[in-house]
C-alpha positions as CSV (number, residue, x, y, z in Angstrom):
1,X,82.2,7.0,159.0
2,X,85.2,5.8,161.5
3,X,84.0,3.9,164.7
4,X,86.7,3.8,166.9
5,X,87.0,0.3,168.9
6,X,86.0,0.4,172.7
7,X,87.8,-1.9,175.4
8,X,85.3,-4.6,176.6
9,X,86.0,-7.1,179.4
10,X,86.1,-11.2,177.8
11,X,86.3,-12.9,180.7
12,X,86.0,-12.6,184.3
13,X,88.2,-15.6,184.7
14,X,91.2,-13.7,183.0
15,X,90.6,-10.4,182.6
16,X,91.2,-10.3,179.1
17,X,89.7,-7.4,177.4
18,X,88.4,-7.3,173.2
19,X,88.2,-4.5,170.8
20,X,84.3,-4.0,169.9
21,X,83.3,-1.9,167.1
22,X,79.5,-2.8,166.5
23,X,77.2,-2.7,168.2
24,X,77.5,1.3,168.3
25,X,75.5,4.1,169.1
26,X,75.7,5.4,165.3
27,X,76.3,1.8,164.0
28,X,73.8,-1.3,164.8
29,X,74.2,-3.3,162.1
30,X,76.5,-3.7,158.7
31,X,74.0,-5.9,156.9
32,X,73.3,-9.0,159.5
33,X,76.3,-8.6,160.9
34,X,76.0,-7.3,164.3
35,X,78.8,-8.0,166.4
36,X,82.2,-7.4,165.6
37,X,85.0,-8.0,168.4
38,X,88.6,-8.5,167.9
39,X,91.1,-9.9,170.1
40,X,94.9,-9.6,170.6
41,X,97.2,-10.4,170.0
42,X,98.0,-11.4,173.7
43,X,100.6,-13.8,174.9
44,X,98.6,-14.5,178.5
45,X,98.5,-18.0,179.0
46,X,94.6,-19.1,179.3
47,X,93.7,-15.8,177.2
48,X,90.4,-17.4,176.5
49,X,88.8,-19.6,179.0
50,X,84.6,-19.0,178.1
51,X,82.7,-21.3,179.7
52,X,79.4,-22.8,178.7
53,X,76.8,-19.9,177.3
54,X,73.9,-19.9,174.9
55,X,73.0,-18.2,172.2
56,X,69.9,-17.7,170.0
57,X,69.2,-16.2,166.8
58,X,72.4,-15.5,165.3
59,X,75.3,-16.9,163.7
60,X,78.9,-17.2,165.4
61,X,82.1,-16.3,162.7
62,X,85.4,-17.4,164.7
63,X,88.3,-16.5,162.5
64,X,92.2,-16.7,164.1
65,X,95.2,-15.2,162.8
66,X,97.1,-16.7,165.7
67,X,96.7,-18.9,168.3
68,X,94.2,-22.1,168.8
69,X,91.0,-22.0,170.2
70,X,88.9,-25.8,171.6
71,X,84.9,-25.2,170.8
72,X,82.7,-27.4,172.3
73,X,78.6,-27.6,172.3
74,X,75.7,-29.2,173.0
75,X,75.3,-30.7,169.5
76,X,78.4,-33.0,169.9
77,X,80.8,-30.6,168.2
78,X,84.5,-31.1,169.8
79,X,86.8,-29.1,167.7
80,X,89.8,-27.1,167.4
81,X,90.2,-24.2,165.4
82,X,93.6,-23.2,163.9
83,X,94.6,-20.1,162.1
84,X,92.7,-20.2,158.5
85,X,90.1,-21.7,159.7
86,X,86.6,-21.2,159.9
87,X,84.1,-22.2,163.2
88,X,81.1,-21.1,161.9
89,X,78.3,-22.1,164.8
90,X,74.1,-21.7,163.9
91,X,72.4,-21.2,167.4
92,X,68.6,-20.9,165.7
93,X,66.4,-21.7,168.5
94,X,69.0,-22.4,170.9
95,X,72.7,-23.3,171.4
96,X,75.3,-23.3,174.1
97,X,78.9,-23.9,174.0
98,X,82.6,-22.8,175.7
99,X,85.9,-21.6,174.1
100,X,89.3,-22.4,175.7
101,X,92.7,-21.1,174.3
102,X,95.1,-24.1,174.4
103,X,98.4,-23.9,175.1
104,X,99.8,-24.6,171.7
105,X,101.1,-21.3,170.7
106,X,102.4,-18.5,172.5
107,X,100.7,-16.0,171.1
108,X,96.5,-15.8,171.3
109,X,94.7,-13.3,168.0
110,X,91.4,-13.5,166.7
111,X,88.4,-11.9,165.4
112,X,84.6,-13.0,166.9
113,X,81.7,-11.7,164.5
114,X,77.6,-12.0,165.2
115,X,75.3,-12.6,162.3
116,X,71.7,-11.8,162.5
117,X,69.5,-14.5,161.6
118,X,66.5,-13.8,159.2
119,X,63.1,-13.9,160.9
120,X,62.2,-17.1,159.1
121,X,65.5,-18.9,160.7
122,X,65.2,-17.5,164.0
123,X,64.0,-21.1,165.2
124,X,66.1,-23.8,162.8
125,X,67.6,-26.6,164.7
126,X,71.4,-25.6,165.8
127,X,74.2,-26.4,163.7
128,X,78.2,-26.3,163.6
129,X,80.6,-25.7,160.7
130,X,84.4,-26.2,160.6
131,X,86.1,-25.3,157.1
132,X,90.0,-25.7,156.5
133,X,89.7,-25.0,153.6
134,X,88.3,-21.6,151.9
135,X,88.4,-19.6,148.6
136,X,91.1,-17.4,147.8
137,X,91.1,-14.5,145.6
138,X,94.1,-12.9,144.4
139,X,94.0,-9.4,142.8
140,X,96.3,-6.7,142.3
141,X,97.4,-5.5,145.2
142,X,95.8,-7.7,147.5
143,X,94.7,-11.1,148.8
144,X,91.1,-12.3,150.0
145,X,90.0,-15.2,152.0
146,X,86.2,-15.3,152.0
147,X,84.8,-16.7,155.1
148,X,81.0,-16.8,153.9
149,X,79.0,-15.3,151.1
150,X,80.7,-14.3,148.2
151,X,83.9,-11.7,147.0
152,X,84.9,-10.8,143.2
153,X,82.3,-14.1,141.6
154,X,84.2,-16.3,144.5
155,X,81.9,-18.0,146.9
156,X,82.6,-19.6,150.3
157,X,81.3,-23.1,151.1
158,X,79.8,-21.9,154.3
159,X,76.4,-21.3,155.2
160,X,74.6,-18.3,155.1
161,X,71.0,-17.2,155.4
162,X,71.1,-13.2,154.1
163,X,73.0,-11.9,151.4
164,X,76.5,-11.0,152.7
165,X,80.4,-11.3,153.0
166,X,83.1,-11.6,155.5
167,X,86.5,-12.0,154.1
168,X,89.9,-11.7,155.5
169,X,92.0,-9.0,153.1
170,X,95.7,-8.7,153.1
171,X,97.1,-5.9,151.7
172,X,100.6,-5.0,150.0
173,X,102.0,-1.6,150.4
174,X,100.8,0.9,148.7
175,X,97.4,2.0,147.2
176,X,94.5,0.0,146.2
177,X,91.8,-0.3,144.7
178,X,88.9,-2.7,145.4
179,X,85.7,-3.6,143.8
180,X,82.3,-2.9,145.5
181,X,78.9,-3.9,145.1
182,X,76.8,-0.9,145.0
183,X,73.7,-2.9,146.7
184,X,76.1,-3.1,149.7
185,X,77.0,-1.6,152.8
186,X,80.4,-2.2,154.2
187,X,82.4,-2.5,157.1
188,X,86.7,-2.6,156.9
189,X,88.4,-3.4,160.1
190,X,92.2,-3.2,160.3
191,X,93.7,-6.0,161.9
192,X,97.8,-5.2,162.1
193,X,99.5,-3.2,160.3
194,X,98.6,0.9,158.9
195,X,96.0,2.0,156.3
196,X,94.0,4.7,155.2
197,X,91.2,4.8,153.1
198,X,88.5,7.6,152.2
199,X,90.6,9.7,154.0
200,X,90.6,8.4,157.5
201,X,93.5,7.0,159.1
202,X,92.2,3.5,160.7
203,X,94.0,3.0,164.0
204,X,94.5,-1.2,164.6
205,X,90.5,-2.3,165.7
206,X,88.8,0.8,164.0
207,X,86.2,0.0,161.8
208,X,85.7,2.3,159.1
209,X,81.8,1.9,157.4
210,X,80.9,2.7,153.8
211,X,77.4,3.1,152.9
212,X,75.6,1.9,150.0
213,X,76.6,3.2,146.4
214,X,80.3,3.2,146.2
215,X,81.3,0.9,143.4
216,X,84.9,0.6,144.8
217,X,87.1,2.1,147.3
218,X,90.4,2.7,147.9
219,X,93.3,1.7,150.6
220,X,96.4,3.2,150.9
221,X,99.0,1.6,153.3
222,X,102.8,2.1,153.8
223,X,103.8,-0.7,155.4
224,X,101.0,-3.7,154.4
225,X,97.7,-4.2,156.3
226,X,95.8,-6.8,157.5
227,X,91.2,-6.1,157.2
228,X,88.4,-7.3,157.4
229,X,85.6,-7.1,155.2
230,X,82.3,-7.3,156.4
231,X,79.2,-6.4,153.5
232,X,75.8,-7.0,152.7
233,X,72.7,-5.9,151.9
234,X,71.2,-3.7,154.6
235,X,69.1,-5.6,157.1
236,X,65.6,-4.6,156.6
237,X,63.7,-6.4,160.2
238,X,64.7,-4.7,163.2
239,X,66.5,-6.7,166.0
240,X,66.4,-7.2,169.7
241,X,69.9,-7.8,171.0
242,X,70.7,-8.2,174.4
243,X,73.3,-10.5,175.9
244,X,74.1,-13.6,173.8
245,X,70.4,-13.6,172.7
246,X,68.8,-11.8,169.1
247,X,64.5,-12.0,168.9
248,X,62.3,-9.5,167.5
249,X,60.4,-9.3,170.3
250,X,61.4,-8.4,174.6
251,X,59.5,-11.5,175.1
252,X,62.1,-13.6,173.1
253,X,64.4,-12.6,175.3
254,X,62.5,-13.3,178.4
255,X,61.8,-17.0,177.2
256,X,65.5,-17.5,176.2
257,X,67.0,-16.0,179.6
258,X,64.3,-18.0,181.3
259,X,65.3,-21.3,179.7
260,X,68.9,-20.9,180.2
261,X,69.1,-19.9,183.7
262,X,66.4,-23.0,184.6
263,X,68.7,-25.1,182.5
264,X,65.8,-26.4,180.4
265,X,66.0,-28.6,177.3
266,X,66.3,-25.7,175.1
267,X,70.4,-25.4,175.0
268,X,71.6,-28.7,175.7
269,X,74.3,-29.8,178.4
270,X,78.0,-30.9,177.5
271,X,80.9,-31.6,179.1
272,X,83.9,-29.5,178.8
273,X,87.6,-28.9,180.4
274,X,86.1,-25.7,181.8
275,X,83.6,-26.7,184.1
276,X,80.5,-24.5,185.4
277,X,78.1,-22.5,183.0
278,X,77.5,-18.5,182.3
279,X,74.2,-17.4,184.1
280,X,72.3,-15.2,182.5
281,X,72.0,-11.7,183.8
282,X,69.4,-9.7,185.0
283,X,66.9,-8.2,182.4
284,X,66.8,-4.4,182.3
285,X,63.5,-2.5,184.3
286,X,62.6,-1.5,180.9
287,X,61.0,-3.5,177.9
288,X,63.6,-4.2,175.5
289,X,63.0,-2.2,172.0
290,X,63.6,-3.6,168.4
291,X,66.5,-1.3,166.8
């Protein structure tokens, strides 16, 4: 199945847009992960000025291919992320932080991915991750650097709560074929360059899904591509997303919308080169249903 991307607004401050591919009407989730965006590349100075936001439930995956982005939260992190490195953030019960493109580069590209956090992690204390370093796999035809979980028996240092994997793939011209675990779904999103694989031709920000059961699958490109894998075993607890906040219940949400927009305790406070914070917006007239 092919889900073509859809042009979302960033920020309000620049009026950048992103590429999103899940959440979907006919795609929720790919395993836990449940938010895929990808940005640029753009060359407009201040392409990402985020200021502070929260976030519960999930895990944040920042992963540049150009560019550098300044993270800062409420747990004391102050860093900057390059390209082939990892920001991997764990809101549990409650985070907030800010991203600022820095004008280091001329050129601003990057993918920002949701994981769902099991029910029994929904409420760890936060935590913050920065890897320069990651595991490489190099197979015929292609290159893999695995963000988190584990690719072909090699396993990132980064943590994870559900059985998955996000890594980076760069493909050589030609065709390809890669090794699947059956126990999987996956999700392949091309980055640059042209590909094609179980016979769709994957436009730049598509995101082409494979279900559970294929042992491998195979990529064809003319030119060299640039993917990302996303796989897992399907998530079995259904999930209340709305905003930056995943619960399993509408009252979840309530509490965390409530706590963020009466600045309580919850997310922390820090002090950032952006200045102001992200309110909340208003909850729908409906009760919010698990999916």
């Amino acid at each position: 199945m092919l889900i073509n991307s859809r042009p979302v607004k960033l920020s309000t401050r620049t009026g950048i847009t992103v590429s999103r591919t899940i959440p979907h009407r006919n795609l929720k989730t790919i395993s836990a992960w449940c938010f895929v965006d990808h940005f640029g590349p753009t060359e407009q100075t201040e392409a990402m000025v985020v200021a502070a936001h929260p976030h519960t439930g999930l895990q944040t995956v920042t992963w540049l291919f150009e560019g550098e982005i300044e993270h800062r939260d409420s747990i004391g992190s102050n860093q900057a992320i390059r390209p082939g490195q990892l920001n991997l953030m764990t809101a549990g019960f409650g985070i907030s932080h800010s991203e600022l493109s820095l004008a280091t580069t001329d050129s601003l590209h990057a993918v920002q991915l949701w994981i769902a956090l099991p029910e029994e992690s929904l409420n760890i204390a936060p935590s913050f991750e920065h890897h320069v370093e990651l595991p490489v796999v190099t197979a015929a035809g292609f290159r893999a650097t695995v963000l988190i979980g584990e690719l072909l028996g090699i396993k990132s240092p980064a943590t994870s709560f559900t059985d998955l994997v996000g890594a980076e793939l760069i493909i050589e011209p030609g065709t390809h074929r890669i090794e699947l675990r059956t126990d999987y779904e996956y999700g392949f999103v091309l980055i640059a360059g042209t590909a094609k694989a179980q016979g769709e031709d994957l436009a730049v920000s598509d995101l082409l899904y494979v279900a559970r059961g294929e042992s491998t699958i195979e990529i064809s490109s003319s030119s060299g591509a640039t993917l990302m894998l996303l796989g897992g075993v399907p998530l079995k607890e259904k999930i209340i997303m709305w905003w930056n906040f995943i619960g399993r219940s509408h009252q979840d949400v309530v509490d965390a919308r409530e706590a963020w927009n009466t600045r309580s305790y919850r997310f922390g406070e820090f002090e950032d080169q952006i200045g102001g914070w992200i309110p909340a917006p208003e909850l729908p007239g409906v009760r919010l249903q698990a999916r």
